[in-house]
C-alpha positions in Angstrom: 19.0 -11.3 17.5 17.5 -13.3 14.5 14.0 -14.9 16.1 13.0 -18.4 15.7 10.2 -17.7 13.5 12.2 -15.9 11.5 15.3 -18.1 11.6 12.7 -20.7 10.1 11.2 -18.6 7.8 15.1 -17.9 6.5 16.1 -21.7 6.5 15.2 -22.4 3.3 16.4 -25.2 1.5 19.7 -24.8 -0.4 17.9 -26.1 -3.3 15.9 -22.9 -3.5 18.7 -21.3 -2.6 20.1 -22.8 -5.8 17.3 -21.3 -7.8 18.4 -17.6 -6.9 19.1 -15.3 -10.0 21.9 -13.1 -9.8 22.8 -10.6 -12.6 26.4 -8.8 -11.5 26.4 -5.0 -11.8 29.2 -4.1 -14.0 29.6 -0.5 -12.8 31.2 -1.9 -9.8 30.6 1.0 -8.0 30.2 1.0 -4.5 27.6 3.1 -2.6 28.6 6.0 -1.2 28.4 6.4 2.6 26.0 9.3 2.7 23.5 7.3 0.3 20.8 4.7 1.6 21.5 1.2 -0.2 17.9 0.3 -1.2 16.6 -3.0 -2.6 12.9 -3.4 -4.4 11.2 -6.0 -4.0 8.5 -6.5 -7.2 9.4 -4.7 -10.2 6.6 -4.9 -12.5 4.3 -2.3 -12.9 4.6 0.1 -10.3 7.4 -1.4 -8.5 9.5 -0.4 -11.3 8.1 2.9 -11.1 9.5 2.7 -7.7 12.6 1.2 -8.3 13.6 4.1 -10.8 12.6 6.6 -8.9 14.8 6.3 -5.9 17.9 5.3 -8.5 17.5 9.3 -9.3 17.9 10.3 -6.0 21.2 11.9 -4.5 20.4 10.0 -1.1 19.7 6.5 -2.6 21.4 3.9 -4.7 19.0 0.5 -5.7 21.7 -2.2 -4.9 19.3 -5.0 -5.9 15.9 -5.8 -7.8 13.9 -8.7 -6.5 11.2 -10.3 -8.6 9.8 -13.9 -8.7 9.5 -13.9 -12.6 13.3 -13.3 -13.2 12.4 -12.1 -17.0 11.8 -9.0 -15.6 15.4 -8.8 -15.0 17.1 -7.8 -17.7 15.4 -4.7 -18.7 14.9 -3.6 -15.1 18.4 -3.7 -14.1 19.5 -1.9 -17.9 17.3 1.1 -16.8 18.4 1.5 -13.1 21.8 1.2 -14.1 21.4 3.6 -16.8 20.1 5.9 -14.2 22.5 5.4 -11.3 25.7 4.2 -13.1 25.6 1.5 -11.2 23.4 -1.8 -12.0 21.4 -3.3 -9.2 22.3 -7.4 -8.4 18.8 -9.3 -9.6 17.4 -11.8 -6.8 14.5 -13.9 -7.4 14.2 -14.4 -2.9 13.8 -11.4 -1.0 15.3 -13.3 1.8 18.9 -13.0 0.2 18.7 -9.4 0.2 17.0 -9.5 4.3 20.3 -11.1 5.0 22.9 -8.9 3.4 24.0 -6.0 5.6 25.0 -3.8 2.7 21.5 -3.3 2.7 19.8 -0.9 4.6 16.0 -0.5 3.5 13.7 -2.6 1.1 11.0 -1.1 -0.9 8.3 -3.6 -0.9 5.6 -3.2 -4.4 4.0 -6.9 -4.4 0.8 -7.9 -4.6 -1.2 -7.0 -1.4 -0.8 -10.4 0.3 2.8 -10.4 0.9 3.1 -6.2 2.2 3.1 -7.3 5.6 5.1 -10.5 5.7 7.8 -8.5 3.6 8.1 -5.5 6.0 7.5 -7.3 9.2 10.7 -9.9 8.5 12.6 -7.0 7.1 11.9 -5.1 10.1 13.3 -8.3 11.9 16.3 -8.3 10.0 16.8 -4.6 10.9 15.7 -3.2 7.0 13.8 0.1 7.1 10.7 -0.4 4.8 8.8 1.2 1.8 5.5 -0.8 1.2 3.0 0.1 -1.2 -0.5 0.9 -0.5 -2.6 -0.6 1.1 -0.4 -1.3 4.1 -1.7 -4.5 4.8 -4.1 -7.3 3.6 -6.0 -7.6 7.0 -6.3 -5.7 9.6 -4.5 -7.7 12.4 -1.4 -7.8 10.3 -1.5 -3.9 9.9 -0.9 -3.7 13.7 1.8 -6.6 13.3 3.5 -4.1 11.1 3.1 -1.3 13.4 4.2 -3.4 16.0 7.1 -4.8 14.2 7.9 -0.8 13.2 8.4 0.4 17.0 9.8 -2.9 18.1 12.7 -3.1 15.3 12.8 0.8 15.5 12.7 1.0 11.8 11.2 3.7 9.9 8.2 2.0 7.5 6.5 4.5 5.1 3.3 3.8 3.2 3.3 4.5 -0.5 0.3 6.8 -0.4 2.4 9.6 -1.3 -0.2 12.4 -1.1 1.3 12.8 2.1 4.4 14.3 0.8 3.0 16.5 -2.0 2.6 20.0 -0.9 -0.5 21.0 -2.2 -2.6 18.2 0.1 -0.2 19.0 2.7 -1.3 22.7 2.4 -5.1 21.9 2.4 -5.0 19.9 5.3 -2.3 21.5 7.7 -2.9 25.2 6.8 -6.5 25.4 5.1 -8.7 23.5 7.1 -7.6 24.5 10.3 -8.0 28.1 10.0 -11.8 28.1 9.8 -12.0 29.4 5.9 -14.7 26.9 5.1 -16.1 26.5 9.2 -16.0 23.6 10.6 -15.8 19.9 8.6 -18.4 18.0 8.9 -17.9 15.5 6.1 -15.6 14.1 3.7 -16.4 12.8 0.4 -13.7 10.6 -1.2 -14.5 9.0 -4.3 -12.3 6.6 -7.0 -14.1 6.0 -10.4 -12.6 4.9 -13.4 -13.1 2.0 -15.7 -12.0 -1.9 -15.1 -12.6 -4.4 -17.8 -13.6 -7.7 -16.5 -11.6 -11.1 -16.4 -12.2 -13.3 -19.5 -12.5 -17.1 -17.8 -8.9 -19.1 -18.3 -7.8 -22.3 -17.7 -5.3 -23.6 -14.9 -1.8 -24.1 -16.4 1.9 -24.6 -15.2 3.3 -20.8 -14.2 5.8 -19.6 -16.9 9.4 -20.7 -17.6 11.3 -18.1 -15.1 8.3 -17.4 -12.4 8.7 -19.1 -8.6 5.2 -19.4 -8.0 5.4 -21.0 -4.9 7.5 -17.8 -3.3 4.4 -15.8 -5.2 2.0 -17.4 -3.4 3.7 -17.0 -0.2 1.5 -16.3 2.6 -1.5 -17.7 0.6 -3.4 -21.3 -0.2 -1.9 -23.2 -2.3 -3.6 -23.0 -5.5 -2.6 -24.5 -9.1 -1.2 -21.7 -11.6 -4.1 -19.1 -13.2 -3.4 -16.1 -15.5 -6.0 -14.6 -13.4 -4.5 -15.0 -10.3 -0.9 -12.9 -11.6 0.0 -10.1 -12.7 -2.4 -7.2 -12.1 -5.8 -9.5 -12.1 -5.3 -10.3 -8.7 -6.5 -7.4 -7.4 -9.5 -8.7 -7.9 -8.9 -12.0 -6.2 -9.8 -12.3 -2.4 -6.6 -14.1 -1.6 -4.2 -11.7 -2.7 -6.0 -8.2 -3.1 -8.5 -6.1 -1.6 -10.3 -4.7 -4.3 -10.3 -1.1 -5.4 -11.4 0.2 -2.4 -8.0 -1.3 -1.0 -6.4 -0.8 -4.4 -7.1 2.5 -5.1 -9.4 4.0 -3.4 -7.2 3.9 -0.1 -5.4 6.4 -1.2 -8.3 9.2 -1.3 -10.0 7.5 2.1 -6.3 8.3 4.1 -6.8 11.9 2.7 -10.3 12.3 4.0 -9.2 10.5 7.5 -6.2 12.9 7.7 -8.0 16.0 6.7 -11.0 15.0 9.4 -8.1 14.1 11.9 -9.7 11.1 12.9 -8.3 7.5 13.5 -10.1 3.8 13.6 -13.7 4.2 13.2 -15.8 2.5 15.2 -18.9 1.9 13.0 -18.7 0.8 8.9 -21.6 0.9 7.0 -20.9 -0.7 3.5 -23.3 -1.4 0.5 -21.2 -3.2 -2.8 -21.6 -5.6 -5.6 -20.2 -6.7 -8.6 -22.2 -4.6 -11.1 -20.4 -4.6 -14.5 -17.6 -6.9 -13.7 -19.0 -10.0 -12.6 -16.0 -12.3 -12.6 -14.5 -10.5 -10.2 -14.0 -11.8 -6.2 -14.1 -8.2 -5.2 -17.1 -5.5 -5.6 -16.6 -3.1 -8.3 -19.3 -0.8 -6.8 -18.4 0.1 -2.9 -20.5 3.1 -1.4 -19.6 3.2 2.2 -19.5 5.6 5.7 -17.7 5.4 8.4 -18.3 7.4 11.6 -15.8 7.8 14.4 -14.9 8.2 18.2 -13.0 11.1 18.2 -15.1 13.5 15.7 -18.6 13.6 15.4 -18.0 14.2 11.5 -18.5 11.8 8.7 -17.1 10.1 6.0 -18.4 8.9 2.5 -16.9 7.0 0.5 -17.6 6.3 -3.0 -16.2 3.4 -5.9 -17.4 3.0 -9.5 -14.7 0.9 -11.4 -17.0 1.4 -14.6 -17.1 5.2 -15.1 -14.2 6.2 -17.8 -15.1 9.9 -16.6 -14.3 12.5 -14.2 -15.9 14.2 -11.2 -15.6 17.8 -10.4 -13.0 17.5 -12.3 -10.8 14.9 -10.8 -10.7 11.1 -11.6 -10.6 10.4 -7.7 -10.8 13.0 -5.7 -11.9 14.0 -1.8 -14.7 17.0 -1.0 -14.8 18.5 2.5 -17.6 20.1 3.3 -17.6 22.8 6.2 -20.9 25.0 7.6 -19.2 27.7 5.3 -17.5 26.6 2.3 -16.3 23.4 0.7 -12.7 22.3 -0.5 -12.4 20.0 -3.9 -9.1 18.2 -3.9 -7.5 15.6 -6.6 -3.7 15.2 -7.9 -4.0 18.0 -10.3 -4.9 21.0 -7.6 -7.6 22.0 -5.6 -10.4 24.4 -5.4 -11.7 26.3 -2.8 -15.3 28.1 -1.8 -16.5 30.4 0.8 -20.4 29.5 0.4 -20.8 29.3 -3.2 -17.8 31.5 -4.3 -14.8 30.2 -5.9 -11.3 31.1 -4.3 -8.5 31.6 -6.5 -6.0 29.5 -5.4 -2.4 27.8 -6.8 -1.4 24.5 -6.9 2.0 22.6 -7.5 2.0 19.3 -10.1 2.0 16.3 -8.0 5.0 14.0 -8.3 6.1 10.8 -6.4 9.6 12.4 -5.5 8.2 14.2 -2.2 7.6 10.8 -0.5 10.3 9.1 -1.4 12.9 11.6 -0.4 10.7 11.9 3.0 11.7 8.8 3.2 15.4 9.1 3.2 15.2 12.5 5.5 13.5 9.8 8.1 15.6 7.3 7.7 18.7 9.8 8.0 16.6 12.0 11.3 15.7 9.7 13.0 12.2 10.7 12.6 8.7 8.9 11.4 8.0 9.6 7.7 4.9 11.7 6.9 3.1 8.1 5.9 3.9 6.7 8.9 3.0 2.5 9.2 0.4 3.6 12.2 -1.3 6.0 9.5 -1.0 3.5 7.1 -2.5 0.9 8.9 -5.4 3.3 9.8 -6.2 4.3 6.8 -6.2 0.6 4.8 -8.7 -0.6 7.8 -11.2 1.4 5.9 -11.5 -0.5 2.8 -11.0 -3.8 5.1 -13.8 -2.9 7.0 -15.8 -2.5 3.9 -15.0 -5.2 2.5 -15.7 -7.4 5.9 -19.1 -5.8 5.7 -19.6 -7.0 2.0 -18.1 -10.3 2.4 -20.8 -11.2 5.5 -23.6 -9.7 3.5 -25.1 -7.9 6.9 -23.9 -4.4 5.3 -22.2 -2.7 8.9 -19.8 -3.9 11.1 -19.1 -2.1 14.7 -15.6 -2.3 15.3 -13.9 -0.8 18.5 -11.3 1.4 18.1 -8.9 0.4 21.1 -8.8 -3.3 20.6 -9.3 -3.0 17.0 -11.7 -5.8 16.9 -15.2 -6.4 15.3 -18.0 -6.4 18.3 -20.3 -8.6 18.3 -19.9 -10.4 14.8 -17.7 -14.0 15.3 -18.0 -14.1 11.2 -16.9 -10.4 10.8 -14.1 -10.9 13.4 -12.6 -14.0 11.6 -12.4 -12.1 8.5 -9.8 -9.3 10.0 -6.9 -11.9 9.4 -6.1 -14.8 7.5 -4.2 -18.4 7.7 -0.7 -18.1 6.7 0.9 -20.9 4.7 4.2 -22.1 6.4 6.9 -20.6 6.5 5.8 -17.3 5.4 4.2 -17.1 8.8 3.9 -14.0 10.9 3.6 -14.5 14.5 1.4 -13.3 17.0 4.4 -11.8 18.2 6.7 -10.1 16.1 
């Protein structure tokens, strides 16, 4: 049954339906019944990526691209088809595709602010969900999303896809259970890498083709900026979460899954904006978190101004046992016993494993290895930092079973956000 915030959120007006774009695939193939009919919502950038890579796969066909600029169309829907034989219908509204029961799960690659509006209405509308990292832009909408998940019984998967490839999955499962380097004590994640700054521009009217409004979305109304599209609004507070969120989520949800831990219950967070001081967001973060359910600890380190590598990974996680260590990035892994190298093999990393986790869950039954409770988890960690930065008191104590900030009114009020109407999500999903 369609809910009455989300039969408002769909009743759009016809003029806007008017605006849709809708390129006709010329294959006129239909999906085959074993295949799961797929539809991406954002394909610039990684979302392309994205859209591409499931086209390849035996268990998926891309039936539609959705993008607010709709001069990403034409080149988007060329490649998929050339990939699939088949070419994907181009929709500027995602809420087209949440209403067409042809499809069955939507791959969501927007900008951070609209990840959990996206899955939780496509959970409504009975969509199984791919959403990029981080799962969420606050923390009270990650549970929304869990809670939309288990409600809707939809399988949701979080694109940190180090879940899938075997060589983390080898480390963490086989390798750090078994006592090789003692017990864990700590986990060092790291993301460094360099980020030029924003040059200052002017307001303007959004580009022939974009729907700005539906980009906005969930967020204030604010007049056009280059530096508010495309990638630079990462580093805007309205629609991204910095690196840490950005980026560096992806090494914190390895540590937190290596350590086995869940929400913390104390963040301790010292950032700025050191090099790039345009920015909303730090581009230093050094931050620990400690946890109810493990006495160990982890460390978490951001320099978007270091074009070098670490122990020989770009980003990377370090866990440190009472008898050896284990270095771990996308190109392999190294172990020690004390201070002695381990010979060890490692396979290249590739996106494929998660996304064809993805279908087996879908087609199982089953919750995919980046399940939307990990997700959610693992992107309260850069929240929680951030929360910490943006109050300038440097710690927040959160507890883990409510999921809210003690003592802290400020720090509390910052774990969600006001949504602009309709792209609403309610306290009830």
């Amino acid at each position: 049954m369609t809910s009455p915030n989300r039969r408002a959120f769909l009743g759009r007006s016809a003029a806007a339906a008017a605006g849709w774009t809708v390129l006709a695939p010329r294959s006129g193939k239909a999906a085959p019944a074993d295949r799961v009919n797929v539809a991406v919502m954002g394909i610039r950038g990684r979302g392309g990526g994205l859209a591409q890579g499931f086209a390849g796969l035996p268990g998926a066909l891309v039936t539609h691209v959705v993008d607010v600029d709709s001069n990403l169309f034409g080149n988007a829907v060329e490649a998929i088809g050339r990939i699939q034989d088949h070419e994907p219908e181009a929709v500027t509204d995602f809420r087209r595709v949440l209403d067409n029961p042809d499809v069955d799960a939507l791959v969501v690659a927007t900008p951070d602010h609209w990840h959990a509006p996206a899955t939780v209405f496509a959970c409504q509308a009975g969509k199984h969900v791919y959403v990029e990292k981080p799962a969420s832009h606050t923390l009270w909408e990650g549970r929304k999303m869990v809670e939309a998940a288990r409600k809707y019984d939809r399988v949701v998967q979080v694109g940190t896809q180090s879940r899938s490839t075997p060589h983390y999955r080898r480390v963490i499962e086989e390798v750090l259970p078994s006592g090789r380097i003692g017990t864990v004590l700590q986990a060092r994640a790291w993301n460094s890498q360099k980020r030029p700054d924003l040059s200052p521009q002017a307001d303007g009217p959004a580009p022939e083709g974009v729907d700005y409004d539906l980009w906005l979305g969930p967020a204030p109304e604010r007049p056009f900026n280059p530096n508010r599209f495309h990638y630079a609004w990462h580093w805007m507070w309205d629609y991204g979460t910095g690196d840490a969120g950005n980026d560096g989520v992806h090494d914190l949800d390895i540590a937190r899954w290596g350590l086995g831990v869940g929400m913390p219950t104390s963040v301790a967070c010292t950032a700025s904006r050191m090099v790039n001081t345009t920015w909303e967001t730090p581009d230093s973060v050094f931050a620990s978190f400690t946890f109810a359910d493990s006495p160990a600890v982890l460390v978490f380190e951001q320099r978007d101004w270091s074009p070098y590598v670490e122990a020989g990974y770009e980003n990377g996680v370090i866990f440190f046992g009472t008898e050896g260590r284990v270095e771990i990035g996308r190109s392999g892994w190294r172990l020690f016993e004390g201070n002695e190298p381990v010979p060890v093999e490692s396979e290249p990393f590739a996106d494929r494993h998660h996304f064809e986790d993805f279908l087996d869950a879908i087609a199982s039954a089953r919750l995919p290895n980046a399940d939307i409770e990990q997700g959610h988890r693992s992107a309260a960690l850069p929240h929680l930092a951030n929360i910490a930065f943006r109050t300038g008191r440097g710690c927040v104590t959160i507890d883990p079973e409510t999921e809210e900030v003690v003592g802290d009114t400020e720090a509390q009020a910052l774990t969600r956000r006001e949504y602009r109407v309709p792209f609403v999500i309610p306290d009830r999903v």
